[in-house]
KOLTORLUM-300119 format. One record per residue (C-alpha): residue number from 1; x, y, z. Coordinates in steps of 0.001 Angstrom, whole numbers. Example, Ala and Ser with C-alpha at 12.3 -4.5 7.8 and 13.67 -1.06 7.14 Angstrom:
2
+-----+---------+---------+---------+
: num :      c1 :      c2 :      c3 :
+-----+---------+---------+---------+
:   1 :   12300 :   -4500 :    7800 :
:   2 :   13670 :   -1060 :    7140 :
+-----+---------+---------+---------+
! end
This chain:
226
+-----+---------+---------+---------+
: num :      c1 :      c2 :      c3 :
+-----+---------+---------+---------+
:   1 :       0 :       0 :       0 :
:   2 :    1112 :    3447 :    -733 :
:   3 :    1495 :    6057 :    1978 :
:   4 :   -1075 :    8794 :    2065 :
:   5 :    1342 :   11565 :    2253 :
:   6 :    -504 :   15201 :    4198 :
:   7 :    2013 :   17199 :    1303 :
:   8 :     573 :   15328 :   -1644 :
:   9 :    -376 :   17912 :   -4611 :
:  10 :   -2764 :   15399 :   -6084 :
:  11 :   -6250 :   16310 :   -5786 :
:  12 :   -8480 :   14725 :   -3272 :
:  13 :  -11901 :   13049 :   -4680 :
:  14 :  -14928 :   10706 :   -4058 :
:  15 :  -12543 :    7823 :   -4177 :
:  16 :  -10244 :    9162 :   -1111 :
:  17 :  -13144 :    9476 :    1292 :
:  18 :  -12487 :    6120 :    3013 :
:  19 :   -9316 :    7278 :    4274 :
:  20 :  -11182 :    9939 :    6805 :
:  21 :  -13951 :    7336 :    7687 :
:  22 :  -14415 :    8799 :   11463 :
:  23 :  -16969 :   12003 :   12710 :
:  24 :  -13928 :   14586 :   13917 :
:  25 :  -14320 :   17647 :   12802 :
:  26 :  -11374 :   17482 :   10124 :
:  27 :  -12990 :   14146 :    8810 :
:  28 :  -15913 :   15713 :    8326 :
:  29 :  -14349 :   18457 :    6512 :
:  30 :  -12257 :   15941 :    4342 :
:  31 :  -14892 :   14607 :    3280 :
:  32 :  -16444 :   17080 :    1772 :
:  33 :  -13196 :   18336 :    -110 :
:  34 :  -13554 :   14757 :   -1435 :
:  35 :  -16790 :   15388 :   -3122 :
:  36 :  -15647 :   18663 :   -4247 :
:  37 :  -12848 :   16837 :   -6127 :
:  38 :  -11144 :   19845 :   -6774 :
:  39 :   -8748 :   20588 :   -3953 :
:  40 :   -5093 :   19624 :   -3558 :
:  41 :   -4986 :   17349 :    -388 :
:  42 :   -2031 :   19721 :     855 :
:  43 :   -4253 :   22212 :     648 :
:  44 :   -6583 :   20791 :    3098 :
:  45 :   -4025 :   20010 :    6085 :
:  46 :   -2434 :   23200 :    5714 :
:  47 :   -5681 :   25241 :    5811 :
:  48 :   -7044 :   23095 :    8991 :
:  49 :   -3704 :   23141 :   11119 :
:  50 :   -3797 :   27167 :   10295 :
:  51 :   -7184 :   27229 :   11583 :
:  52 :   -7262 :   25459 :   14371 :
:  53 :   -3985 :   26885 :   15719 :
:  54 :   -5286 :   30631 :   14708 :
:  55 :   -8479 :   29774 :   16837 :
:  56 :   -7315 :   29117 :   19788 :
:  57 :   -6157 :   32457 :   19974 :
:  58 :   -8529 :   34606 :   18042 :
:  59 :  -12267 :   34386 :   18319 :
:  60 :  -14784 :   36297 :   16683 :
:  61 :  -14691 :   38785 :   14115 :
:  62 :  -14985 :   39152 :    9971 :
:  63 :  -12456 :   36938 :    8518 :
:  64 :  -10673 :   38321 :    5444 :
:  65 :   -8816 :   35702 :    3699 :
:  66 :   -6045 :   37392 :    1246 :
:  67 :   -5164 :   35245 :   -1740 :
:  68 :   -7407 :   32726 :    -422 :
:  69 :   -7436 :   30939 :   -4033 :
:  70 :  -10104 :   28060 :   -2459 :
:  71 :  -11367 :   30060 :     104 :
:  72 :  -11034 :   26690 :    2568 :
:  73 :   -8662 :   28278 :    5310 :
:  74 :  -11179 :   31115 :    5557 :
:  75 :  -14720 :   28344 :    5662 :
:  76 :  -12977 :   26237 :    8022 :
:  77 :  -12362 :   29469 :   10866 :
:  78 :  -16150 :   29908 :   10375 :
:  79 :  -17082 :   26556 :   10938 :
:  80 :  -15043 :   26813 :   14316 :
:  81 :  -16530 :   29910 :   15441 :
:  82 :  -19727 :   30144 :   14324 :
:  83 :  -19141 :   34185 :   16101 :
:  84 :  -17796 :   35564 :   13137 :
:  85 :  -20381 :   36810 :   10676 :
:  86 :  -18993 :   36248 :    7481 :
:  87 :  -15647 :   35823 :    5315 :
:  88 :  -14326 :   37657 :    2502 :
:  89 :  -11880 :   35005 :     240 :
:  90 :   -9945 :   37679 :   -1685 :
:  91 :   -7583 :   36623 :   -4494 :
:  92 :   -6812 :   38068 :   -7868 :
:  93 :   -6981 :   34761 :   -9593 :
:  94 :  -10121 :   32571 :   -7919 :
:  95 :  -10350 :   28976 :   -9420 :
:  96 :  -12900 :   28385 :  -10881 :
:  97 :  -14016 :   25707 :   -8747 :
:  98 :  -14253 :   27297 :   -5454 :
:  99 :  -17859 :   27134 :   -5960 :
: 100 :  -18110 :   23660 :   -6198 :
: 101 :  -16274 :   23506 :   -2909 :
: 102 :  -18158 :   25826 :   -1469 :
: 103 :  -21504 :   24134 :   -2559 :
: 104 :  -19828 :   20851 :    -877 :
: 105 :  -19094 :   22521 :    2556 :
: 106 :  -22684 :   24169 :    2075 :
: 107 :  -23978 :   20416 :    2525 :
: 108 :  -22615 :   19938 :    5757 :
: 109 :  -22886 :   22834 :    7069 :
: 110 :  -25668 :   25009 :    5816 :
: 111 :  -25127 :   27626 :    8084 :
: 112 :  -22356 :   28946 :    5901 :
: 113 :  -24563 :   29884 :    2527 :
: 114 :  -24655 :   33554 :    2313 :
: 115 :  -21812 :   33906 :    4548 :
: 116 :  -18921 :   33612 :    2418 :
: 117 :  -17809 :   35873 :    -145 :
: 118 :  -15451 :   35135 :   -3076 :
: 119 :  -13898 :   38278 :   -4348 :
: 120 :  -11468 :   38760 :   -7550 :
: 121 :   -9367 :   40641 :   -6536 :
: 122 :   -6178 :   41811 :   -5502 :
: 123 :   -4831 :   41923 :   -1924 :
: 124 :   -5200 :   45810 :   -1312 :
: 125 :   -8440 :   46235 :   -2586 :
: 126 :  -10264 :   44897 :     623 :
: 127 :  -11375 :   47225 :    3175 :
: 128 :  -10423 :   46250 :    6302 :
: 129 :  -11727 :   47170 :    9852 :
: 130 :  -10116 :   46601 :   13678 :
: 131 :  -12331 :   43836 :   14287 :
: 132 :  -11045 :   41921 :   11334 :
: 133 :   -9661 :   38230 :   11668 :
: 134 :   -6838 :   38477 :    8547 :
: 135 :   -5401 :   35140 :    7315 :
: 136 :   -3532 :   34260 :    4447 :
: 137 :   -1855 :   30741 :    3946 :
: 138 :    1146 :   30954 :    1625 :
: 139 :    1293 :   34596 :     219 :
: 140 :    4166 :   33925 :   -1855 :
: 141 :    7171 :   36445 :    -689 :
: 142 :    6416 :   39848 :    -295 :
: 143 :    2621 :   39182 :    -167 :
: 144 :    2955 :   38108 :    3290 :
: 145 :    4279 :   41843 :    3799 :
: 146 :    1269 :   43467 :    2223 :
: 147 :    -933 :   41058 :    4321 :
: 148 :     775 :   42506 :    7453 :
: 149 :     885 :   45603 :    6728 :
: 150 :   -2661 :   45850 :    5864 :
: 151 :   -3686 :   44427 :    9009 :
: 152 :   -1166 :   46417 :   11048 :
: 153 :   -2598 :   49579 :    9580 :
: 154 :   -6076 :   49045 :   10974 :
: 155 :   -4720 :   47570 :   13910 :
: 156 :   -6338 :   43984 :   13193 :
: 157 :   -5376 :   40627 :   14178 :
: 158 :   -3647 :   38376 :   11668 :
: 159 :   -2213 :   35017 :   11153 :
: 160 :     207 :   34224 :    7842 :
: 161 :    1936 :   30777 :    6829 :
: 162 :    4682 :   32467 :    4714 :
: 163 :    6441 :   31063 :    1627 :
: 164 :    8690 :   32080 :   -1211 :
: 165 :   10325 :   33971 :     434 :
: 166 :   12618 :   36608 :   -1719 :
: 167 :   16365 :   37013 :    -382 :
: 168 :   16013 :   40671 :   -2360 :
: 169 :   12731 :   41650 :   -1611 :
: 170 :   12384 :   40876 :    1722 :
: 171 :   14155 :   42398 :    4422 :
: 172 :   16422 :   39711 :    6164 :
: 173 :   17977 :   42370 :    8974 :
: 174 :   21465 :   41272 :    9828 :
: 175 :   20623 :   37507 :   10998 :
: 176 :   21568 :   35618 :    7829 :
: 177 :   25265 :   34640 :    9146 :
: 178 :   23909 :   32721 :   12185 :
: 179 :   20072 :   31117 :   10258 :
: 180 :   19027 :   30852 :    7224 :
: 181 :   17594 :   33415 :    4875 :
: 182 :   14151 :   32418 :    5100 :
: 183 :   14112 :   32327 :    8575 :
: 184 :   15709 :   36066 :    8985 :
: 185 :   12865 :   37050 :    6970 :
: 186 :   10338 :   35475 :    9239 :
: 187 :   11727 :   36382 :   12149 :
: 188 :   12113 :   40256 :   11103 :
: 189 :    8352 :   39952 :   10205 :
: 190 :    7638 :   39222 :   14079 :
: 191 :    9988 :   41632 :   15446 :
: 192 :    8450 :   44738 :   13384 :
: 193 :    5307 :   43322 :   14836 :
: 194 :    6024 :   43495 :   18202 :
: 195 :    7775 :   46959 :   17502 :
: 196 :    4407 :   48160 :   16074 :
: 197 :    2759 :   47080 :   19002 :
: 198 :    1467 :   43775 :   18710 :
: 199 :    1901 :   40421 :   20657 :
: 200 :    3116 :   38061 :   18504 :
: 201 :    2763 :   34380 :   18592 :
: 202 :    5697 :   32050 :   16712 :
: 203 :    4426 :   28221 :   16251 :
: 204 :    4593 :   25709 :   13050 :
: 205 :    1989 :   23151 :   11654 :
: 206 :    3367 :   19458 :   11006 :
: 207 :    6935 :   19581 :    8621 :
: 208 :    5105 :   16499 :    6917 :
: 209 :    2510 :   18909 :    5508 :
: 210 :    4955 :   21986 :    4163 :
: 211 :    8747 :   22760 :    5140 :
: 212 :    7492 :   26390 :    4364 :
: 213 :    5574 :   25776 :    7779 :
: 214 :    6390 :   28702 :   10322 :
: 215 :    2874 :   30415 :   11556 :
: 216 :    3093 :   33827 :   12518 :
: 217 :     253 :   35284 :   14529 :
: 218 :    -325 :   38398 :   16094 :
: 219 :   -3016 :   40522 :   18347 :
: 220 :   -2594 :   44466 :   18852 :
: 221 :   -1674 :   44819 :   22491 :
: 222 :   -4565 :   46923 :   23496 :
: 223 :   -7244 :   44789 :   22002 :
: 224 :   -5565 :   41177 :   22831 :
: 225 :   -8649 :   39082 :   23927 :
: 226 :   -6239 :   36489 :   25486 :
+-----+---------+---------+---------+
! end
């Protein structure tokens, strides 16, 4: 038998339900990607160990989901926390077939029809508001800035699972003689958080899902709801 690798590009579909058989939550969710049969099964464990870890901290609130392509990461928060009132999935390119995934959730949870918003466009053309839950899994390089920033400038809470990050583009401070560039990058991103005023949490989802898996979260100081 093959292994059923979590990093797996291959899309998930009708025939890959049996491997989430139980009623967890995330089973439940699986199994509706299944039926979609149009999402990348990395795409799935990526967007539910964001979640999960990004709701522990953070309840409540709109959920904007920059360069959401699926929109899953953002669906899955409101399935959590059925507090927030809505999500915007913002990306400039939306497959076509985030309906269809959409339509699949819709059948397990019904409470979400009407509730999520897909939106083509790009990452700046959102308004955004204190209140705001921002998430974005895998901006690629300096995306991840403009995701921060954004949210920074309202004072909002965040949570970002960078990648691609650019050695040129993105500032890497003076750390990249002791770790590696990537890292600097991530690691300035959380300093100029905390230097703009926000607590800042630093944790990773499973290495067997993405190496590109360093979660950066972060709360403005006055409004932290710890």
């Amino acid at each position: 038998m093959t292994s059923f690798s979590p990093s797996s590009k291959g899309r998930l579909t009708d025939r890959d339900q049996g491997r989430f058989p139980g009623e967890t939550l995330f089973e439940r969710i699986a199994r509706a990607v299944c039926h979609a049969g149009c999402l990348p099964r990395k795409e799935l464990y990526e967007a539910w160990e964001v979640a999960r870890r990004a709701r522990r901290l953070f309840r409540g609130g709109r959920i904007i989901d920059l360069g959401a392509g699926h929109g899953l990461l953002g669906q899955i928060l409101l399935i959590l926390d059925d507090s927030s009132p809505n999500v915007i999935a913002a990306d400039t390119h939306l497959p076509a077939s985030c309906a269809k995934l959409h339509e699949s959730l819709i059948e397990s949870w019904p409470r979400l029809r009407g509730r999520v918003a897909f939106e083509p466009v790009t990452l700046d053309a959102i308004e955004l508001h204190a209140d705001d839950l921002v998430v974005s899994s895998h901006a690629c390089g300096a995306l991840t800035d403009v995701v921060l920033n954004r949210a920074v400038a309202v004072r909002a809470r965040v949570a970002v699972l960078p990648c691609c990050h650019n050695l040129v583009a993105n500032d890497t401070g003076s750390l990249t003689g002791w770790v590696d560039g990537a890292l600097a990058i991530d690691i300035m991103r959380a300093v100029r958080l905390e230097q703009q005023g926000y607590r800042v949490w630093t944790q990773a989802i499973p290495i067997e899902i993405t190496p590109k898996n360093r979660l950066l979260m972060a709360s403005p100081v006055s409004t932290d709801r710890d």
